[in-house]
PDB file of N, CA, C, O and CB in Angstrom:
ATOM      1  N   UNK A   1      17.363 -26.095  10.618  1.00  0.00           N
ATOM      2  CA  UNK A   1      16.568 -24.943  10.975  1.00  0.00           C
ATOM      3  C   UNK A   1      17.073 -23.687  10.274  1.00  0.00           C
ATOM      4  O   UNK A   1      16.623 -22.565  10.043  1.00  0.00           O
ATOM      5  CB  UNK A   1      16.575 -24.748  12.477  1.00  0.00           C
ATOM      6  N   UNK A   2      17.830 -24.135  10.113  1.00  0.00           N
ATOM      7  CA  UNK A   2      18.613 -22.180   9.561  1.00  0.00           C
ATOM      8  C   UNK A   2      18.508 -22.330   7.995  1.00  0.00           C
ATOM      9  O   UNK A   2      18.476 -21.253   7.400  1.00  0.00           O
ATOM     10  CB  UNK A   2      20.947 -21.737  10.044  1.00  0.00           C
ATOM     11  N   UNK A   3      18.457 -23.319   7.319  1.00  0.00           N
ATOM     12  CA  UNK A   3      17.866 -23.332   5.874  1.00  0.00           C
ATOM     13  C   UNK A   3      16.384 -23.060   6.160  1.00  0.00           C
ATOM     14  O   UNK A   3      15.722 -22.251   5.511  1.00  0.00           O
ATOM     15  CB  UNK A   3      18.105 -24.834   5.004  1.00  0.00           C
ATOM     16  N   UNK A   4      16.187 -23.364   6.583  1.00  0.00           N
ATOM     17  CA  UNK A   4      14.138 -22.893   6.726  1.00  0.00           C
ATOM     18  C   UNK A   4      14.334 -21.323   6.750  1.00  0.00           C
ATOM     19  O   UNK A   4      13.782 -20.620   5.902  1.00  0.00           O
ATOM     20  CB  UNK A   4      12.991 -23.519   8.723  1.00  0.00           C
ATOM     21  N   UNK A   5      15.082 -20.828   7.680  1.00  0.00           N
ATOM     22  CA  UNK A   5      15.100 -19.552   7.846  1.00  0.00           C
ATOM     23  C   UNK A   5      15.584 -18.468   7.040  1.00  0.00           C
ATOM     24  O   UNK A   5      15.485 -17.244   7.126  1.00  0.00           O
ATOM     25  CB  UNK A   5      15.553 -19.469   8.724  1.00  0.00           C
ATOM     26  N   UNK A   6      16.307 -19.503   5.976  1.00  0.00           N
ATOM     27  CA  UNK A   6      17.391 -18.797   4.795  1.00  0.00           C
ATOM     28  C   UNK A   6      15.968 -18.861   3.926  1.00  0.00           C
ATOM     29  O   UNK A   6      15.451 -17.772   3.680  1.00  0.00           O
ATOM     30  CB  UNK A   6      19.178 -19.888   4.050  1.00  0.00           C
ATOM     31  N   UNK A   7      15.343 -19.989   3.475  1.00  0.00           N
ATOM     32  CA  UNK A   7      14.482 -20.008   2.495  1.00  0.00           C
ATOM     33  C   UNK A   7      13.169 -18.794   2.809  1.00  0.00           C
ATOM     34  O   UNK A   7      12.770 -18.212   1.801  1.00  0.00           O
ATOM     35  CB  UNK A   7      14.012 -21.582   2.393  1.00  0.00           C
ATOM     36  N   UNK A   8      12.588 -18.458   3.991  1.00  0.00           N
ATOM     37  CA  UNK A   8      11.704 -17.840   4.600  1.00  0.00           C
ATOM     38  C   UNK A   8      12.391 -16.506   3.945  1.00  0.00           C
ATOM     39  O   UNK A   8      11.839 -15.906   3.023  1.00  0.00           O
ATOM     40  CB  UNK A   8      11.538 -18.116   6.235  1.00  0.00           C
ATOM     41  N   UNK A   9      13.474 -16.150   4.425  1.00  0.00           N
ATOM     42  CA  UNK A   9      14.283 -14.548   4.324  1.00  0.00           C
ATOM     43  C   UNK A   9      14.096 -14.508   2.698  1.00  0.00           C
ATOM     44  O   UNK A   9      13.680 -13.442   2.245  1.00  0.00           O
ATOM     45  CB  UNK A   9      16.361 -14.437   4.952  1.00  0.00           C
ATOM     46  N   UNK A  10      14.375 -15.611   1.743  1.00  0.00           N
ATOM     47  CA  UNK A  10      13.905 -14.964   0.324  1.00  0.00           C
ATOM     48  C   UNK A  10      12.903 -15.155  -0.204  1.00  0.00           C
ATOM     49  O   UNK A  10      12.645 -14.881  -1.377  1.00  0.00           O
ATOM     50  CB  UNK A  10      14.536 -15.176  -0.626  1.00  0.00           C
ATOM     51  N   UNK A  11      12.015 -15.781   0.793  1.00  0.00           N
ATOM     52  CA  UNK A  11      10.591 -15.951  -0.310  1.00  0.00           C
ATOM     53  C   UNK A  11       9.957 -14.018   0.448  1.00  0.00           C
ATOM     54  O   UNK A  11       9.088 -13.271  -0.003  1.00  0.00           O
ATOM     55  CB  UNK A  11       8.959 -18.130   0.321  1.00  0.00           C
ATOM     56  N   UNK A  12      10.852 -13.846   1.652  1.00  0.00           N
ATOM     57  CA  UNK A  12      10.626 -12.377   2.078  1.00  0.00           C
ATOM     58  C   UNK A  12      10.744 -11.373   1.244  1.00  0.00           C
ATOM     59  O   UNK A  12       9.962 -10.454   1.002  1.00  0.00           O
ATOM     60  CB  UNK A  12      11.397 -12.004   3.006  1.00  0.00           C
ATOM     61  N   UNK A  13      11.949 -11.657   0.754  1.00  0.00           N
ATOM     62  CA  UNK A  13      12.763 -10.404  -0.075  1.00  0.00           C
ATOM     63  C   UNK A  13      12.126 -10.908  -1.081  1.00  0.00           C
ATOM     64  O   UNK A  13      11.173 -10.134  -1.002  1.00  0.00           O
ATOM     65  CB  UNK A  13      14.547 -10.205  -0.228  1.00  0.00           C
ATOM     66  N   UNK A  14      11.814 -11.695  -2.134  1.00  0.00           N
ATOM     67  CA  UNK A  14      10.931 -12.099  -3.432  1.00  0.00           C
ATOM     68  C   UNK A  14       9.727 -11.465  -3.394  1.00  0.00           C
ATOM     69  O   UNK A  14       9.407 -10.605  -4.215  1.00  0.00           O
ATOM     70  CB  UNK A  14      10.609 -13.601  -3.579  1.00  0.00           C
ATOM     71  N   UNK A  15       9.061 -11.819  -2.524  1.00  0.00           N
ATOM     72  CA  UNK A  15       7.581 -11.272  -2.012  1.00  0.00           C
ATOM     73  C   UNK A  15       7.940  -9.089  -2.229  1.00  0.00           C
ATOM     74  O   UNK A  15       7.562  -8.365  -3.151  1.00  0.00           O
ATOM     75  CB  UNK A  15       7.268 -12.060   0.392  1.00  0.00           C
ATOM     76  N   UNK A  16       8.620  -8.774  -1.185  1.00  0.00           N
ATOM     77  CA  UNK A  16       8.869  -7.066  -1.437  1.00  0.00           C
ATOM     78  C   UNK A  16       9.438  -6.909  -2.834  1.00  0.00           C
ATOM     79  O   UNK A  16       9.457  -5.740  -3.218  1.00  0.00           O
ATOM     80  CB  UNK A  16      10.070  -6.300  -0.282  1.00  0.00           C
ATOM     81  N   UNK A  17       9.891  -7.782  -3.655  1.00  0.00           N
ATOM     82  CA  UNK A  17      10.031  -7.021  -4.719  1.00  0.00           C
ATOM     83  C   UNK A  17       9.148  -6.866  -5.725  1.00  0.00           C
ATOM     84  O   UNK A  17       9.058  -5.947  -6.539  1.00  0.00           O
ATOM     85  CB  UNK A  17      10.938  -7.301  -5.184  1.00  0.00           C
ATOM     86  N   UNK A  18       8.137  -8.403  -5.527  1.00  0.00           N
ATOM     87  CA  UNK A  18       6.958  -8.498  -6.501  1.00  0.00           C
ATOM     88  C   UNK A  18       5.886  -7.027  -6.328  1.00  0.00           C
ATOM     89  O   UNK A  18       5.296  -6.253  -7.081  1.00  0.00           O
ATOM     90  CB  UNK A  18       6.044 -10.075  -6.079  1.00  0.00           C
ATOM     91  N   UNK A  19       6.076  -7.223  -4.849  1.00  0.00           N
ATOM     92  CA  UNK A  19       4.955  -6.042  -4.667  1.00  0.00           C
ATOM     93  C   UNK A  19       5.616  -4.548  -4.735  1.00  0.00           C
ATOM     94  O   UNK A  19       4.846  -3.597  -4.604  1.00  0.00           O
ATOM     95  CB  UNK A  19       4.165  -6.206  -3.097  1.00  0.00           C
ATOM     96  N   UNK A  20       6.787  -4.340  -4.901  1.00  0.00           N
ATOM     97  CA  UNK A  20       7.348  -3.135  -5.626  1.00  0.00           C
ATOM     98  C   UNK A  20       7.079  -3.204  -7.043  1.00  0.00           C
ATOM     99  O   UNK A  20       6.412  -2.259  -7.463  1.00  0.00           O
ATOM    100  CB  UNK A  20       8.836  -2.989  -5.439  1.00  0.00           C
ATOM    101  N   UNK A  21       7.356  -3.909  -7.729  1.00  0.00           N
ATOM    102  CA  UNK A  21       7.294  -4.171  -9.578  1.00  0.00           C
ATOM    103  C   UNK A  21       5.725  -4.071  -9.799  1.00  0.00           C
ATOM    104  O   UNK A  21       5.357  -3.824 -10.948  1.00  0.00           O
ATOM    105  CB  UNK A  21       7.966  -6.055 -10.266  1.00  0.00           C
ATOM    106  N   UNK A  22       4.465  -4.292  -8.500  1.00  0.00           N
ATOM    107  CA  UNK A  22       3.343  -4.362  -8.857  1.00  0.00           C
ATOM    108  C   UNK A  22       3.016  -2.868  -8.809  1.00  0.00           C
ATOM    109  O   UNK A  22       2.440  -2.352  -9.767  1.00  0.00           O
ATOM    110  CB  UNK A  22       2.574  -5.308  -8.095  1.00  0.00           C
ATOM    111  N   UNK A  23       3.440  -1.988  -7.482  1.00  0.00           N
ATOM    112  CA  UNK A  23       3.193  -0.676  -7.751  1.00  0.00           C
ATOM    113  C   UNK A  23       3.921   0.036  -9.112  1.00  0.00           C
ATOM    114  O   UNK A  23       3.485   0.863  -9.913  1.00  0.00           O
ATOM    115  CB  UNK A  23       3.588  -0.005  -6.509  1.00  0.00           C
ATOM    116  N   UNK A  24       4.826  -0.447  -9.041  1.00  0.00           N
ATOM    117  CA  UNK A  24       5.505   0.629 -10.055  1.00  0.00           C
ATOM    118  C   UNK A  24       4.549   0.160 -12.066  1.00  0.00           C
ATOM    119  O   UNK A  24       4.144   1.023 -12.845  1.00  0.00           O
ATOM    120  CB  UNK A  24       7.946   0.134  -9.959  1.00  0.00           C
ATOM    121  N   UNK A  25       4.499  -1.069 -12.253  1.00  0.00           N
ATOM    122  CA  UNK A  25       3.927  -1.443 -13.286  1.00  0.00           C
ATOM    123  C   UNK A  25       2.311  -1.508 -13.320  1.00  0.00           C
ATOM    124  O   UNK A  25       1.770  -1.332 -14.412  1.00  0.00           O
ATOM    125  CB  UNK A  25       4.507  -2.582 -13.523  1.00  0.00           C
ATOM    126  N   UNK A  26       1.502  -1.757 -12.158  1.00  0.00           N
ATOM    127  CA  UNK A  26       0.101  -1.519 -11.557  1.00  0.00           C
ATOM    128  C   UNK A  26      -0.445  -0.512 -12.503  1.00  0.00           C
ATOM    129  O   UNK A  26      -1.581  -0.774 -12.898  1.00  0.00           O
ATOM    130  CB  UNK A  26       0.085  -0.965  -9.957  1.00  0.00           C
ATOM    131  N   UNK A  27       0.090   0.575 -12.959  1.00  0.00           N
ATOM    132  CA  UNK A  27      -0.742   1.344 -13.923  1.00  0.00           C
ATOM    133  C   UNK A  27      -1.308   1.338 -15.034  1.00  0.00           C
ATOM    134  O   UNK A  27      -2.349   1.926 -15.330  1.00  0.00           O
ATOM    135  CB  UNK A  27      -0.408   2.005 -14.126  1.00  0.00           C
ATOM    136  N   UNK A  28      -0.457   0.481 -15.892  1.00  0.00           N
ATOM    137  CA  UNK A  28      -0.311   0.060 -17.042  1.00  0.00           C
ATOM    138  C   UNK A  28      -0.988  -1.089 -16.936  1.00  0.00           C
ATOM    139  O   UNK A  28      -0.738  -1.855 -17.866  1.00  0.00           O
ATOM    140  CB  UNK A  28       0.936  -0.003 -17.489  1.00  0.00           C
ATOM    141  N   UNK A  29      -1.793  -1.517 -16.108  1.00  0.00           N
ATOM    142  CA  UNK A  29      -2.626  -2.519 -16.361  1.00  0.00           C
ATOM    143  C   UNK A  29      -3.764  -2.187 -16.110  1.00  0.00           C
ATOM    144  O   UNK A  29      -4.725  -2.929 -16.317  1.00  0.00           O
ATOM    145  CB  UNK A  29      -2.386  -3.558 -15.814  1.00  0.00           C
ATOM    146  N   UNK A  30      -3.869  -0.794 -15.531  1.00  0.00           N
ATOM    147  CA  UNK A  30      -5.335  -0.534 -14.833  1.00  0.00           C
ATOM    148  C   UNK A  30      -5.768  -0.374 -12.830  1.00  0.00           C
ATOM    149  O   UNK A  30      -6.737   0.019 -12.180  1.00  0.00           O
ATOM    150  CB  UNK A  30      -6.172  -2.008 -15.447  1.00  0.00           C
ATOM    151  N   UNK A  31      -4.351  -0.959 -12.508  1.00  0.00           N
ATOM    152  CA  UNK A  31      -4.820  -0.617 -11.092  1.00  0.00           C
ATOM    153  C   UNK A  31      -4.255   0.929 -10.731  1.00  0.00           C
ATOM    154  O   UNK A  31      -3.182   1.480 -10.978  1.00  0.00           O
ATOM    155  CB  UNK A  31      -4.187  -1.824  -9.948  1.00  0.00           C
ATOM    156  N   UNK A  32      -5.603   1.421  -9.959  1.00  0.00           N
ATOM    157  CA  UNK A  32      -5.303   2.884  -9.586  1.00  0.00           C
ATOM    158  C   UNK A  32      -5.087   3.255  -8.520  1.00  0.00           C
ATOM    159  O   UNK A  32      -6.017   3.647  -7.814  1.00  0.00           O
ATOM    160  CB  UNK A  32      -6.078   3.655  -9.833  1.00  0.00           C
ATOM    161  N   UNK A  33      -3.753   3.244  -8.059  1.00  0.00           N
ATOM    162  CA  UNK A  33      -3.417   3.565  -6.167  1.00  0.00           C
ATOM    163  C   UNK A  33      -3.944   5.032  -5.668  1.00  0.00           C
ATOM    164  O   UNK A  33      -4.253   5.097  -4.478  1.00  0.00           O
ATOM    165  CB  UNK A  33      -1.418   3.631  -5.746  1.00  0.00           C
ATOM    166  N   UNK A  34      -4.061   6.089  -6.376  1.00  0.00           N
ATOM    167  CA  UNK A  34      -4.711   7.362  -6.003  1.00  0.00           C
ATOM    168  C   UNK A  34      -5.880   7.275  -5.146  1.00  0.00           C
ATOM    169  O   UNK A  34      -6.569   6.256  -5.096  1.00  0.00           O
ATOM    170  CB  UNK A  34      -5.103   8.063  -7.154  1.00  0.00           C
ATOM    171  N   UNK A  35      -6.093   8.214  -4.542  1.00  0.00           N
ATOM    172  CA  UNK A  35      -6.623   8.310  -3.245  1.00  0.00           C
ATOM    173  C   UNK A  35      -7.927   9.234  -4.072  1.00  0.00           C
ATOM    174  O   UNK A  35      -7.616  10.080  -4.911  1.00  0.00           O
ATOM    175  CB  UNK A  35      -5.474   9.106  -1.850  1.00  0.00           C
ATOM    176  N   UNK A  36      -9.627   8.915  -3.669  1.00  0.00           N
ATOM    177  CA  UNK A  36     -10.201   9.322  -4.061  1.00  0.00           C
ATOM    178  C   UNK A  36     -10.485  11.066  -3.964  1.00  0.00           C
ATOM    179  O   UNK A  36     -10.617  11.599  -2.862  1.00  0.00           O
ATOM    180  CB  UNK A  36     -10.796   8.512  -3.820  1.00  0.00           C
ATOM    181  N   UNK A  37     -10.535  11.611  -4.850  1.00  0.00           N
ATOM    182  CA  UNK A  37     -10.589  13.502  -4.881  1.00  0.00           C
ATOM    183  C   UNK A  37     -11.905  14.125  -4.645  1.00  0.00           C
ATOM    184  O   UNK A  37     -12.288  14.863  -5.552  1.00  0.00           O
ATOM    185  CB  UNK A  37     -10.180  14.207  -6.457  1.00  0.00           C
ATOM    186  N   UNK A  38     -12.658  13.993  -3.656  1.00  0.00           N
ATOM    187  CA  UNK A  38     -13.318  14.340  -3.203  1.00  0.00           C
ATOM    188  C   UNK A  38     -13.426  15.395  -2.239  1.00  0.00           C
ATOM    189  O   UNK A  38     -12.743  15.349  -1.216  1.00  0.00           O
ATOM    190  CB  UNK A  38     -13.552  13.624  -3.082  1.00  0.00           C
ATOM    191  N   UNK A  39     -14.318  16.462  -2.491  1.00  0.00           N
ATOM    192  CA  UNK A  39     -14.337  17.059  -1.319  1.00  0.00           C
ATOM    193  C   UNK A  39     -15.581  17.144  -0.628  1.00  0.00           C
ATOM    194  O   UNK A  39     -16.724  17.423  -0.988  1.00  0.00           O
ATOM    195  CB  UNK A  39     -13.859  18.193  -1.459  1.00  0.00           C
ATOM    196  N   UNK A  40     -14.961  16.771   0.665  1.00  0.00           N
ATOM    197  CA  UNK A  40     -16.058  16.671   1.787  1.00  0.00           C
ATOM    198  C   UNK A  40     -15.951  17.766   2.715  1.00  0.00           C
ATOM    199  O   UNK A  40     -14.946  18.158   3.309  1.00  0.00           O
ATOM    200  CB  UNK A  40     -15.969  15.360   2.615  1.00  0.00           C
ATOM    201  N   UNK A  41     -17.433  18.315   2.766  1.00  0.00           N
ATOM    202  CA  UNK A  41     -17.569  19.754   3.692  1.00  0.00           C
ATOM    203  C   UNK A  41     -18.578  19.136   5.019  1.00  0.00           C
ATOM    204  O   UNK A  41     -19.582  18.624   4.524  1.00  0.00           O
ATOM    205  CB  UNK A  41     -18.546  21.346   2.606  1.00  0.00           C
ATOM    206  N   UNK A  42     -18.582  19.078   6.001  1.00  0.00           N
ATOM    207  CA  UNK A  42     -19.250  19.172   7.489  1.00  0.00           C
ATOM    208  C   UNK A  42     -19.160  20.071   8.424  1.00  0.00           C
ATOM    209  O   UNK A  42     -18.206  20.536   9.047  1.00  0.00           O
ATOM    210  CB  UNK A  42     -18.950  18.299   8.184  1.00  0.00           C
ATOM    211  N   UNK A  43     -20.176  20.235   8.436  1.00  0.00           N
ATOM    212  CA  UNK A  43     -20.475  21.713   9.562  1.00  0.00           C
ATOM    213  C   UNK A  43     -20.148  20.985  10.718  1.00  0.00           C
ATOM    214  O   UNK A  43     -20.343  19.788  10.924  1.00  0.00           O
ATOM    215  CB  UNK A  43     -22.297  22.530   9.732  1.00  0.00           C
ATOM    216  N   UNK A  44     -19.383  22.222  11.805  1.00  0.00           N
ATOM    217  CA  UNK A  44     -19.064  21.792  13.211  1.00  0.00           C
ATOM    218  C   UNK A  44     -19.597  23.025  13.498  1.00  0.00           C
ATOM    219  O   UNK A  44     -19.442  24.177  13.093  1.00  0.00           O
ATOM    220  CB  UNK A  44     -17.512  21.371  13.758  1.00  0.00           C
ATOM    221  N   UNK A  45     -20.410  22.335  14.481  1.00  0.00           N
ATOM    222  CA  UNK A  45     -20.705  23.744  15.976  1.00  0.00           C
ATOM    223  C   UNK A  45     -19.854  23.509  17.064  1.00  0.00           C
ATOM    224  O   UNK A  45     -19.913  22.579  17.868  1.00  0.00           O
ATOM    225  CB  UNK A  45     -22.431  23.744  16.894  1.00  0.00           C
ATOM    226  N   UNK A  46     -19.182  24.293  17.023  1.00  0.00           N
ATOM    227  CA  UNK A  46     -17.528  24.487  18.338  1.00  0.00           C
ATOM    228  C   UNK A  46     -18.673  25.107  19.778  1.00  0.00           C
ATOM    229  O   UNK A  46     -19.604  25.883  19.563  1.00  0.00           O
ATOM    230  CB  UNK A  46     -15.657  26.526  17.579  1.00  0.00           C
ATOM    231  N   UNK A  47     -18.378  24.642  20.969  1.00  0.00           N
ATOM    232  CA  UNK A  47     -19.394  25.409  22.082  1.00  0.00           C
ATOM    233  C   UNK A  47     -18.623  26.347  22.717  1.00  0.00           C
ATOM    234  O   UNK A  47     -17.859  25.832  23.533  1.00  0.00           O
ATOM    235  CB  UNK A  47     -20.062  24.461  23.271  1.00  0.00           C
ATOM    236  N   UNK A  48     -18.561  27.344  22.649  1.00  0.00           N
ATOM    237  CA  UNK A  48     -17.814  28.473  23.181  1.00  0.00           C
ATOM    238  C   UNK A  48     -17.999  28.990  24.518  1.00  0.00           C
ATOM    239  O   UNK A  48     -18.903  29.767  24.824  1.00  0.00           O
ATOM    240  CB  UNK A  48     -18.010  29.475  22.413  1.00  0.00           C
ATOM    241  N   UNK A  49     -17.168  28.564  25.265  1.00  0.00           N
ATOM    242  CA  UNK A  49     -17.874  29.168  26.664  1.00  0.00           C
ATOM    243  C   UNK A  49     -16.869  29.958  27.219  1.00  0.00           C
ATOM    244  O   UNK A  49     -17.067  30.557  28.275  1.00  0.00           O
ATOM    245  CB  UNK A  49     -18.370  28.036  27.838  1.00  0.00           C
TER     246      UNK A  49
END
């Protein structure tokens, strides 16, 4: 049981590093993590009493 659990803990730590090396290199291939720049305006009527 505790080799299952050893193997689990690095396919863990393998897994967080792939997906660190994917953000950090992700650009250079075309994926774009930026958040879309839009601006959005909506009217609020506040009721004042």
């Amino acid at each position: 049981m505790g080799r299952l659990i050893k193997w689990l803990f690095y396919l863990l730590v393998l897994c967080a590093l792939v997906l660190v090396a994917y953000v950090y290199v992700g650009p250079y291939f075309g994926a774009d993590f930026s958040p879309p720049q839009d601006e959005i305006r909506v009217p609020v009527q506040l009721d004042g009493k």
